[in-house]
BADO-697051 format. One record per residue (C-alpha): residue number from 1; x, y, z negated. Coordinates in Angstrom, 1 decimal. Each point is the difference from the previous one (the first is absolute). Layout:
NUM,X,Y,Z;
...
***
This chain:
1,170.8,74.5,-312.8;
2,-1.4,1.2,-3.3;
3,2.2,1.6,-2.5;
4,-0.4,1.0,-3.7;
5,-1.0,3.8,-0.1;
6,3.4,1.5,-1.9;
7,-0.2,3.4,-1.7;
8,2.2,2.7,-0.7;
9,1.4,-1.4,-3.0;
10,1.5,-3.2,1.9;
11,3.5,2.0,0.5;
12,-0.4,2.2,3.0;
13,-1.3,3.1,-0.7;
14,-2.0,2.5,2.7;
15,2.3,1.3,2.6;
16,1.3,-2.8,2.5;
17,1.8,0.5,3.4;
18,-0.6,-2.8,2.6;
19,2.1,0.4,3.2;
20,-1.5,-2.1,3.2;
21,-2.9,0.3,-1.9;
22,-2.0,0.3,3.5;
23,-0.2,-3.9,0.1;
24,1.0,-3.4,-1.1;
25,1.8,-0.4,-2.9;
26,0.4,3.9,-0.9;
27,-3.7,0.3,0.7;
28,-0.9,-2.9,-2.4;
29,2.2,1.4,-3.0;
30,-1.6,3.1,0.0;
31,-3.6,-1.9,-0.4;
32,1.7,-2.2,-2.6;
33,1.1,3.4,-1.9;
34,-3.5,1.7,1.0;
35,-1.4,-2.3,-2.3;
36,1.5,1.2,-2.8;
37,-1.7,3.6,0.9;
38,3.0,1.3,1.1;
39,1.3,2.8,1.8;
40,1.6,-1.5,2.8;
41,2.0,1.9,2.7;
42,0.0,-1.5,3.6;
43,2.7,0.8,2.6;
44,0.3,-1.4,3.2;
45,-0.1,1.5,3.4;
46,-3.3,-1.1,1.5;
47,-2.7,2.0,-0.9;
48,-2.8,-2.1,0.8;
49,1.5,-3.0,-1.8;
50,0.6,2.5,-3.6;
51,-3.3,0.9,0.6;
52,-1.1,-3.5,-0.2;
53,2.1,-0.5,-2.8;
54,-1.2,3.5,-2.1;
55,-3.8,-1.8,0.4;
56,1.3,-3.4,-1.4;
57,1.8,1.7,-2.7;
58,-3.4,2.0,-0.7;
59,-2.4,-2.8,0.1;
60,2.1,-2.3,-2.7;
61,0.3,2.9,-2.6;
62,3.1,1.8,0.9;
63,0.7,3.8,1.4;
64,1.7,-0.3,3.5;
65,2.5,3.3,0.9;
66,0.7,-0.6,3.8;
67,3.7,1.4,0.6;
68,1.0,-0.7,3.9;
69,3.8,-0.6,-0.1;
70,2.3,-1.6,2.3;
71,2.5,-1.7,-3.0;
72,3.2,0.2,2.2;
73,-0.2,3.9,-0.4;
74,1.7,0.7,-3.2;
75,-1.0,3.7,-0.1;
76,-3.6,-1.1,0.5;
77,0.5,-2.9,-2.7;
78,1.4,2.9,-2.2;
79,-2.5,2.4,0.6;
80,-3.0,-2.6,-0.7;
81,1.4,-0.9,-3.1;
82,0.0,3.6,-0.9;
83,-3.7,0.5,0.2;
84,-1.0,-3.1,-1.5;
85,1.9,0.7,-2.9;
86,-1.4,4.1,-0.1;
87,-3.7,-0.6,1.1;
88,-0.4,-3.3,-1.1;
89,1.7,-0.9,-3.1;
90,3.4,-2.1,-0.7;
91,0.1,-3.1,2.0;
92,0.5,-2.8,-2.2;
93,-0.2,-3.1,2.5;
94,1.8,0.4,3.4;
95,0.0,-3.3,2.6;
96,1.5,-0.1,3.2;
97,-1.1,-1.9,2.6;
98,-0.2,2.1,3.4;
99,1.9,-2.4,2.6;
100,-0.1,-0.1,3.5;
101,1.6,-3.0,2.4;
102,1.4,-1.2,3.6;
103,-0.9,-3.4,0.8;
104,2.7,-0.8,2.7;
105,3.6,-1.9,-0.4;
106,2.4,3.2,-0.4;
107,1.2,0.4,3.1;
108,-3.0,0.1,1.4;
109,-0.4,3.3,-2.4;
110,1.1,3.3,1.2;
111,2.3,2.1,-2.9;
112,-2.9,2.8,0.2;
113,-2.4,-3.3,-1.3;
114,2.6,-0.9,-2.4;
115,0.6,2.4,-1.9;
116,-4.2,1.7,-0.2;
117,-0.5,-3.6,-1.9;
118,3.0,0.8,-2.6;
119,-1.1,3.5,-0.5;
120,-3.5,-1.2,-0.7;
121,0.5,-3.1,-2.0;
122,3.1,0.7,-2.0;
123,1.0,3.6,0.1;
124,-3.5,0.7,-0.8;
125,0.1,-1.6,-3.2;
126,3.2,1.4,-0.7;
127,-1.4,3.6,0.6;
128,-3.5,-0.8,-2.2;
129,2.4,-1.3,-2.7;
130,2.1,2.6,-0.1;
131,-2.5,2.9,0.0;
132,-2.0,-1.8,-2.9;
133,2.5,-1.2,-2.2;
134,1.7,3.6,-0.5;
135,-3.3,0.9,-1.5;
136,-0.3,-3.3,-2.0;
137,3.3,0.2,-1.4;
138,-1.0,3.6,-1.4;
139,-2.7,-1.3,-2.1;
140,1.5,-3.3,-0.7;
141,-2.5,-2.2,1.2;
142,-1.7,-1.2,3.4;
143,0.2,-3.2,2.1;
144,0.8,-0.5,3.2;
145,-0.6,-2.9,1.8;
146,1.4,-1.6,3.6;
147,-1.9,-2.7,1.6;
148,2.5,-2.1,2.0;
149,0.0,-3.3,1.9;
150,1.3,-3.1,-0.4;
151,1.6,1.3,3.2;
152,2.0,1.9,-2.5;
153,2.1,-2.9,-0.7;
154,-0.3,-2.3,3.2;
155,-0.4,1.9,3.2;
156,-1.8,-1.4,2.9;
157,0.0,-0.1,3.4;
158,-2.0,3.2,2.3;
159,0.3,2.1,-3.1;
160,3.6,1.3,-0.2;
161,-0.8,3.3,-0.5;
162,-2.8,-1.1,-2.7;
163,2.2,-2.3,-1.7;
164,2.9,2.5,0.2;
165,-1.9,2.5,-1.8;
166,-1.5,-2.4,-3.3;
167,3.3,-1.5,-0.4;
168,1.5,4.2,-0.2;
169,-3.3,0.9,-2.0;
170,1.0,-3.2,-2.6;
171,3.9,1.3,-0.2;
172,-1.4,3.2,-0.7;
173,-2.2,-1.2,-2.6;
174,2.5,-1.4,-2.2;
175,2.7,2.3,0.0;
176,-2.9,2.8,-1.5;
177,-1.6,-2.7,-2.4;
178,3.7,-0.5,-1.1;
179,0.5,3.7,-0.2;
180,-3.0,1.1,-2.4;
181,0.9,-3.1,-1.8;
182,3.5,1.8,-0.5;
183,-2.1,3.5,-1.2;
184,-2.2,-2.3,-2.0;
185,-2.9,1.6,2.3;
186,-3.6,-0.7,-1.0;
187,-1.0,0.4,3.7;
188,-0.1,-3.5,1.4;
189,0.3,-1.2,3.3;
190,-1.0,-3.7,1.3;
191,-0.6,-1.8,3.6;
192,-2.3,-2.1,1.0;
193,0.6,-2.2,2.8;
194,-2.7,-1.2,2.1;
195,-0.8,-2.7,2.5;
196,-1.4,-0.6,3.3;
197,-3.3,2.5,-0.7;
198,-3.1,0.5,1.8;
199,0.4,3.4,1.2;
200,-1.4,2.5,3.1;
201,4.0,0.6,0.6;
202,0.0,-3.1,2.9;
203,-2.3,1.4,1.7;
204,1.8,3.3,0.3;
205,3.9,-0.7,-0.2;
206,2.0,0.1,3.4;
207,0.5,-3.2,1.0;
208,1.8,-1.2,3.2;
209,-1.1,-3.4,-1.0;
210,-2.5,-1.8,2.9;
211,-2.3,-1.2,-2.4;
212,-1.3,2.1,-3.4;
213,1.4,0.3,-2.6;
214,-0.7,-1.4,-3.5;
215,1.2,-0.3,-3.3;
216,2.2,-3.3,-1.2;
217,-2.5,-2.2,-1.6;
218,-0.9,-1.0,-2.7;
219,-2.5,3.4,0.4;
220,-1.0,2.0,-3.1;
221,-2.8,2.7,-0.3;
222,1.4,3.2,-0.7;
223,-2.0,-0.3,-3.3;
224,2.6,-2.0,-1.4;
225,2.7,2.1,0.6;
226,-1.5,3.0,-1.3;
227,-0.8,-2.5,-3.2;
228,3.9,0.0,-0.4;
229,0.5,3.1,0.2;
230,-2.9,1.1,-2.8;
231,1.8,-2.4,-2.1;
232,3.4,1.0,1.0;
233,-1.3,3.8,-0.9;
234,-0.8,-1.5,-3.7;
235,3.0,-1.9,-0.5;
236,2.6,2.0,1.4;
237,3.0,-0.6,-1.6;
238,0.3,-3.6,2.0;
239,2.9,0.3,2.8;
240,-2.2,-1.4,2.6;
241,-3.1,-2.0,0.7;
242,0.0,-2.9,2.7;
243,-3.6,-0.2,1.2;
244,-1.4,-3.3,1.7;
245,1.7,-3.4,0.4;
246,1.2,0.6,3.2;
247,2.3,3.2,-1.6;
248,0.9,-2.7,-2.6;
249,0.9,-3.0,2.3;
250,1.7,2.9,2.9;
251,1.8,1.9,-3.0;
252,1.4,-2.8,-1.8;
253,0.5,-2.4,3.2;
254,2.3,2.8,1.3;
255,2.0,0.0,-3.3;
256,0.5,-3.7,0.7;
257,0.4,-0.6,4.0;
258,-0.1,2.8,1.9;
259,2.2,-1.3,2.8;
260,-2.8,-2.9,0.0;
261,-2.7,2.8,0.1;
262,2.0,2.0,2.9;
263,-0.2,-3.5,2.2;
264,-3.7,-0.3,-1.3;
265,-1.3,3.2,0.8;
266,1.6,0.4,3.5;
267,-2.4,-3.1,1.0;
268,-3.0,1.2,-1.3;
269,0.6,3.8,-0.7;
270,-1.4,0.9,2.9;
271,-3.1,-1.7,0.2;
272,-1.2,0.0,-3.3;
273,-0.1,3.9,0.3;
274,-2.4,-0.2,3.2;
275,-3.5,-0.8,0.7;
276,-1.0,-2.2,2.9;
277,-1.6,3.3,1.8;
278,1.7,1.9,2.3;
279,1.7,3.4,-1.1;
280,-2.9,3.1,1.4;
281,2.2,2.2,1.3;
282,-3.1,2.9,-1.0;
283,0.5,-1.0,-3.6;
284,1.2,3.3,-1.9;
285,3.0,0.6,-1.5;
286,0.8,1.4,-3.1;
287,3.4,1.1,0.1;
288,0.5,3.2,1.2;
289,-4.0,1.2,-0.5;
290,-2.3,-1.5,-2.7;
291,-2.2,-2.2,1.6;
292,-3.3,1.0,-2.3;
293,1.2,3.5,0.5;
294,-2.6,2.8,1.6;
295,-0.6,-1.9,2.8;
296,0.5,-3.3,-1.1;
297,-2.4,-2.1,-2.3;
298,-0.3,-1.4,-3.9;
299,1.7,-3.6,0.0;
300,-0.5,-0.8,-3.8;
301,2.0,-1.7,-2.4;
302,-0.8,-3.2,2.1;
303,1.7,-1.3,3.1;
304,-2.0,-2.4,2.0;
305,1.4,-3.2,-2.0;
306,-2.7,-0.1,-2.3;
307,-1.1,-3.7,0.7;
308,3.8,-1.4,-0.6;
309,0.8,2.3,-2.8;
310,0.5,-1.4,-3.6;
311,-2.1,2.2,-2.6;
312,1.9,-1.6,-3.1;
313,3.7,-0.9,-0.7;
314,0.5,-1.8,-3.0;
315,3.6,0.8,-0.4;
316,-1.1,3.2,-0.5;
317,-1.6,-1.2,-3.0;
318,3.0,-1.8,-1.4;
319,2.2,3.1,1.1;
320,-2.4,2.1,-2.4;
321,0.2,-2.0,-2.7;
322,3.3,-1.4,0.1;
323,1.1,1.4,-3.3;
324,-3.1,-1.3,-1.6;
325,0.8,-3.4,1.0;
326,3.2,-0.3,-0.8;
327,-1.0,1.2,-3.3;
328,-2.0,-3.0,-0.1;
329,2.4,-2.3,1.4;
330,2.4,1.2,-2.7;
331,-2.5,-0.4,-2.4;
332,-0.9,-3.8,1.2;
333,3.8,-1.1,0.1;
334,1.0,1.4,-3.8;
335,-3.2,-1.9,-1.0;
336,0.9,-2.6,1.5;
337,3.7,0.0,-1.4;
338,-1.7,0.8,-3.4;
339,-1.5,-3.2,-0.1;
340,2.4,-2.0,1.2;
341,2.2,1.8,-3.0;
342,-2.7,-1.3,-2.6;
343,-0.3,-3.6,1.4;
344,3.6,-0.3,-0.4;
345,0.4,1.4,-3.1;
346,-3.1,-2.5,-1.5;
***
């Protein structure tokens, strides 16, 4: 996917903190913010994988700064923030989106399994949010941004702890947007929530599934969601962004029927989140050791979806330039009543 080169003046300025930025979506927003020539700070916990990302960053213009950190260790979180912001300069753009996942129904999940998953993908963005926003608040600027799921508002089977942990991340969201709003705080937080993305994570997550695992189609490239989170870091002010029809349709559909959706979804739950090949029982797993750590390997931003994966979403379009539009739908309709006005008064 090509993208317009953006500069420095676009509204993020040089120092940018991407957790999970080892691979898929985190890996792709910080090449989206490299582009900009950027500093862009990288923590995950595979080291081969932040290497990988430290030569992307490199080759599209940026400066990488490889921090490994395990985000469910708050000290660690703490202490990384605290050299960023001495040796590297005042973070102005911080994204979570360090996650890990159990495919299996949950009792098929051991509490051990359970709650690795919620430290990872929710308590780690608690812990990056809190150690950043102290220093935002300070200087009175800074954005922070949470990229979230459409799981966050209609869970799905095989991902209880997953689903669990973006709906918590989404409480926690708005209670602090409503917060700052109270200090009239010009630090902004937004989310971002995603949909089924082509990502390295299925190849990697525990799964006790028999076949693989894969995300809920429709498929996007992890492109796209690092497009919405570029535009999210410019326009930050906005509550939330919905990324992808399927967010739309899953989001909204849930507002309208979720009983209907709970009947739906236990038919074809399971099997829209598997392949047709068989589960390798050698596959790695991710959730207790990196799997592109020391003696792992470099997965990419890419999972192995690439021929099924969308490379445009044109709600994303829309959602971008929603305000524009209703401009000119405003616009069209007092025209319109203006003339209707003069014919009358002829």
């Amino acid at each position: 996917m090509r993208r317009r080169r953006r500069t420095k003046g676009d509204a993020v300025s040089s120092v940018v903190v991407v957790t999970g930025a080892s691979g898929g979506i985190g890996r792709a927003c910080a090449v989206a913010f490299a582009e900009r020539g950027a500093a862009i700070v990288l923590i995950a916990r595979g080291e081969q994988g932040l290497q990988g990302a430290a030569d992307d960053v490199r080759r599209h213009g940026g400066t990488p700064f490889v921090l490994p950190v395990d985000v469910s260790d708050a000290d660690a979180v703490e202490a990384a923030v605290d050299r960023v912001e001495n040796e590297i300069g005042p973070i102005s753009v911080w994204v979570n989106t360090a996650f890990t996942s159990v495919f299996a129904p949950f009792w098929k999940m051991t509490t051990d399994e359970f709650r690795r998953a919620t430290e990872v993908s929710y308590l780690g963005f608690v812990y990056g949010t809190w150690s950043v926003l102290r220093r935002m608040m300070e200087r009175d600027r800074g954005t922070i941004i949470q990229v979230g799921s459409a799981l966050a508002y209609r869970s799905i089977p095989l991902q209880s702890a997953y689903c669990g942990a973006k709906h918590g991340i989404r409480g926690f969201h708005e209670s602090l947007r409503v917060e700052l709003l109270h200090q009239k705080s010009n630090v902004n937080v937004t989310m971002v929530h995603m949909p089924g993305v082509n990502t390295p994570q299925f190849r990697w997550v525990l799964s006790r599934m028999p076949d693989k695992a894969q995300p809920v189609p429709p498929i996007y490239q992890p492109e796209i969601a690092a497009e919405a989170v570029m535009f999210a870091a410019d326009h930050p002010r906005q509550r939330e962004y919905w990324v992808g029809s399927s967010t739309v349709g899953t989001i909204l559909g849930n507002k309208i029927a979720p009983a209907l959706l709970d009947h739906y979804l236990a038919i074809t739950g399971f099997k829209s989140q598997q392949t047709k090949e068989p589960s390798d029982p050698d596959a790695p797993v991710n959730l207790w050791e990196p799997a592109d750590g020391t003696d792992g390997k470099d997965f990419g931003s890419h999972g192995v979806f690439d021929q099924r994966a969308k490379t445009r979403a044109p709600q994303l379009w829309l959602a971008h330039h929603k305000y524009k539009l209703a401009a000119a739908a405003t616009a069209a309709v007092a025209a319109g009543v203006a003339g209707i006005i003069r014919r009358a008064a002829r």
